[in-house]
N, C-alpha and C positions, 0 to 999 in steps of 0.2 A: 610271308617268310616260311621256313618249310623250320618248323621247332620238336625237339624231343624236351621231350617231360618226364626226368627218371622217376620214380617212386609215382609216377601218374596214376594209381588206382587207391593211392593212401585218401585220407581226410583228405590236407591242403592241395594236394593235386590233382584231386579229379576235381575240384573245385577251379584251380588254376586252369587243366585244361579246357574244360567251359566256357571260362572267359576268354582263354586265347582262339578258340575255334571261331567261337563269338563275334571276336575284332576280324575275322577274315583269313586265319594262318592256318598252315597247312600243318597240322599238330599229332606226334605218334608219341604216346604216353608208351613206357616202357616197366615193368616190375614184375617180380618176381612170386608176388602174391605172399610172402610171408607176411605182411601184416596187409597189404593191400586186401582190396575185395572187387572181381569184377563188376559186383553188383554196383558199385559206384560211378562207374561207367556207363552202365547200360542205356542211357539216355541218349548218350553220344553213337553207340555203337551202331554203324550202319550210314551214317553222315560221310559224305564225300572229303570232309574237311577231317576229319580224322581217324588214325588208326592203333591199334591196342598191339602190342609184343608183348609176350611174357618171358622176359628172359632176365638174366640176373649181370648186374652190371661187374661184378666182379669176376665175371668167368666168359662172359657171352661176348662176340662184335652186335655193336647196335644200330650199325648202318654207319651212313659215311655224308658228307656234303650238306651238313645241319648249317642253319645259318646264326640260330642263339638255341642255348642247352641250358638247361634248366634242372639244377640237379635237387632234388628233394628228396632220393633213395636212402631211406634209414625209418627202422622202427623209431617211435619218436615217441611213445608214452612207456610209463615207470615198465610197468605190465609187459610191453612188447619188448625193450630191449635187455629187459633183466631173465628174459627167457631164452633169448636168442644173442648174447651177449657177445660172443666171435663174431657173428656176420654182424653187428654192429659195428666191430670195430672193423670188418673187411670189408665194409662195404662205405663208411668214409674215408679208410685208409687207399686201399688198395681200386676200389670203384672210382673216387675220387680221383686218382691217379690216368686210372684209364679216362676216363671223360675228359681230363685236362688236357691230356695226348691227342683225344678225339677232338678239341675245341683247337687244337696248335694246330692239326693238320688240316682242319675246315675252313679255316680263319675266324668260327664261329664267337660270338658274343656267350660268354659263361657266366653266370649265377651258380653261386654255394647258399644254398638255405643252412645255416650255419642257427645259433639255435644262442636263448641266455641262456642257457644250462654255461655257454661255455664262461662267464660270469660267476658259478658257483655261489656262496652265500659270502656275499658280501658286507664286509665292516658299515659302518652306523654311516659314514664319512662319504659312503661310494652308494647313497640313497640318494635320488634315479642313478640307475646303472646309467652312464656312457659309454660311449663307442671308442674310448681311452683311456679305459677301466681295465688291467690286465686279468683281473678275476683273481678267486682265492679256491682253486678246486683239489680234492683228495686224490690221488690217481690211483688208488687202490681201493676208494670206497663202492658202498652199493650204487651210484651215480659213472662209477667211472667209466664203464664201457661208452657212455653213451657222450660224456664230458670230453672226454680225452680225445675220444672219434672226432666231435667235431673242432676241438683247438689241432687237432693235427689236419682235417681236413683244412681248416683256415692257413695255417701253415703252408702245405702244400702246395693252397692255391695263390698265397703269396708269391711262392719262389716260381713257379710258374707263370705268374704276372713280369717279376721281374728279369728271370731268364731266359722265360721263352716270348716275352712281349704276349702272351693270352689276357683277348679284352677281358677282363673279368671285374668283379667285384660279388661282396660279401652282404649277406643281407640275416643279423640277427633278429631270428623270430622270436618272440615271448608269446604268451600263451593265449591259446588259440582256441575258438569253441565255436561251436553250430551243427547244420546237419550234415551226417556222413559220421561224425566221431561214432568208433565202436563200441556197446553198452559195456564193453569189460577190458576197456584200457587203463582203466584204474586212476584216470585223472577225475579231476571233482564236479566239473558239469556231466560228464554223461554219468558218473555214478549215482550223485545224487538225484538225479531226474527220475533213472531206473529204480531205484528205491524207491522215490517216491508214487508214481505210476505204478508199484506194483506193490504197495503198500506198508513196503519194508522199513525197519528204522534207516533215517539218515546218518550216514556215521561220518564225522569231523575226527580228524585224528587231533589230537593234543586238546588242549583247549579254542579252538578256533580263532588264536589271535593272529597266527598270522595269513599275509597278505599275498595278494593276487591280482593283477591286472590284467583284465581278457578283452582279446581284440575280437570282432566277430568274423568270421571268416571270409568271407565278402569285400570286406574293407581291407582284409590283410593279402589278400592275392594282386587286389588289384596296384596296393604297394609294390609287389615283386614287381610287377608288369613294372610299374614306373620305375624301378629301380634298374631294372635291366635296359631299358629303351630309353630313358630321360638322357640330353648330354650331360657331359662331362661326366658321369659314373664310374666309367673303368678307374679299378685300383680303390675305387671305398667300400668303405664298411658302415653300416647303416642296419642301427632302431629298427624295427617295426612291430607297431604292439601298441595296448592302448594304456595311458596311464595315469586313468581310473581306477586305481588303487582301493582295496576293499578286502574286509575281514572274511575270511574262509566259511563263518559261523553266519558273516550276513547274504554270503552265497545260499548257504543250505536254508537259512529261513525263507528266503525270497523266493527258492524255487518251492519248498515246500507252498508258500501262499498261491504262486501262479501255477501250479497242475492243482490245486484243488485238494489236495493232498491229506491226510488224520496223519500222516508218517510220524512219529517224534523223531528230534535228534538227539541223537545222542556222541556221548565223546567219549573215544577212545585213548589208548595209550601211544604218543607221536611215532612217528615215523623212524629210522635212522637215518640222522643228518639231511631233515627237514628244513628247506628252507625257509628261513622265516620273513623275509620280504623280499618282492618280486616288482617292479616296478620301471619299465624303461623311461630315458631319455630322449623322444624322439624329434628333438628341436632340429638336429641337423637334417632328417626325412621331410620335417614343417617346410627349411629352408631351401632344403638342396634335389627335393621329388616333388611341394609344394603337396605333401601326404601327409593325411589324420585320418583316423577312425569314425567315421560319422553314424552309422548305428546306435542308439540308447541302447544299454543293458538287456530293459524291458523288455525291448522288440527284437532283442537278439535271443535272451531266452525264450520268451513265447516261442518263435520261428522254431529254435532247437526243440523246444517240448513238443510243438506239433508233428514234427519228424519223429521224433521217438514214438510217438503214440500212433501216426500209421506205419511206422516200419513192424512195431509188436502186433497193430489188427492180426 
């Protein structure tokens, strides 16, 4: 199949296009490098099966005659889209937009990597998030550019599904870790890693109670795959995430023990409007992709910690 992969040089997508080059497809990863990085490509680059555009989906044509599109273009950590906050919102708004136009005129099969941010922090009641959880989000907080982008990208690609007939479906991501994350995204596996690795105190914001469920990034692509290609998909929304549930504080000790680490941690003053449990529901991904996270923690951090430690050689 001849596939575009927007945001294809971020974390989740150079990883996604690997695998789909992998299975056999004819794969052009598309981004604009504001948070992407070639270097995350480079492995691929020069392969018959695929090829790299740097262009920006909100403003650029990205070719024509795609068979399924794969949209992952958005800064996706605190760091990336609290800097770039506009092309957050323009690029699930208005890129969104264009891609769904480009999936109507193709006939192509579409994926929105849509995100629990769009989830919010959730009442006691709505522990695991499902995928019939409306969320409880600020729309003018420090989360909102990046919140709001995607409940309107899901929007969008709603009314799109229904008034333009586009195969599509929605695939909420929770959180995500391995190699490729950038050491200064500001989420908690690559910060703490790099502190540790470089001898720095650990820093936990608040007291370390709350929680986190991380899928390894291997296991969560290859959900997308099945989410987008399994039948019957078009028109759902779907989990994906692991929900292995765990304290922020037993993240930082455990990487501390596994790089080998003197680092202390230490705890800071929290965040604003911290979420304090994070946790999917992915019975219906169990049911309806026949998809889990098979990864141990263990072996998804070591893997991450050895990445970071030749990426700094």
């Amino acid at each position: 199949m001849r596939i575009l992969v927007t945001g294809g040089a971020g974390f989740i997508g150079s990883h996604l296009c690997e695998l789909l080059a992998g299975l056999g497809h004819q794969v052009t990863a598309v981004d604009n490098l504001v948070t992407g990085r070639r270097s995350n490509l480079g492995h691929l680059v020069g392969k018959d099966s695929f090829t790299f555009w740097e262009a920006d989906v909100t403003q650029d044509a990205v070719g024509e005659g795609w068979e399924a599109i794969f949209h992952l273009a958005s800064p996706a950590s605190p760091v990336g889209y609290q800097r770039k906050p506009i092309e957050t919102l323009l690029v699930n708004s208005l890129g969104t937009y264009h891609l769904l136009d480009l999936a109507s005129a193709s006939g192509a099969q579409f994926l929105l990597a849509s995100s629990s941010e769009v989830y919010g922090d959730p009442p006691p009641q709505e522990h695991p998030q499902r995928e019939t959880y409306w969320g409880n989000v600020n729309p003018v907080g420090p989360r909102s550019c990046y919140d709001e982008g995607k409940r309107f990208a899901e929007a969008i690609t709603a009314s799109y599904l229904k008034e333009r007939g586009v195969d599509a479906r929605i695939v909420r991501i929770f959180n995500t870790y391995g190699p490729r994350m950038a050491e200064d995204d500001g989420r908690i596996i690559p910060t703490f890693i790099s502190q540790a690795l470089h001898g720095e105190p650990i820093t936990v914001y608040g007291d370390g109670s709350q929680t986190r469920s991380l899928c390894y990034v291997t296991n969560l692509v290859d959900g997308l795959v099945k989410a987008m290609f399994s039948p019957g998909t078009r028109g759902e929304v779907f989990n994906l995430g692991n929900p292995d549930e765990r304290r922020v504080a037993e993240y930082a000790h455990l990487i501390r023990e596994l790089t080998g680490s003197s680092s202390p941690v230490i705890y800071t003053p929290p965040r604003e409007e911290e979420i304090a449990r994070r946790r999917p529901d992915i019975t219906k991904a169990e049911a309806r992709l026949g998809w889990r996270p098979t990864t141990p923690l263990r072996e998804g951090l070591a893997k991450t910690i050895e990445w970071f430690r030749e990426a700094s050689a």
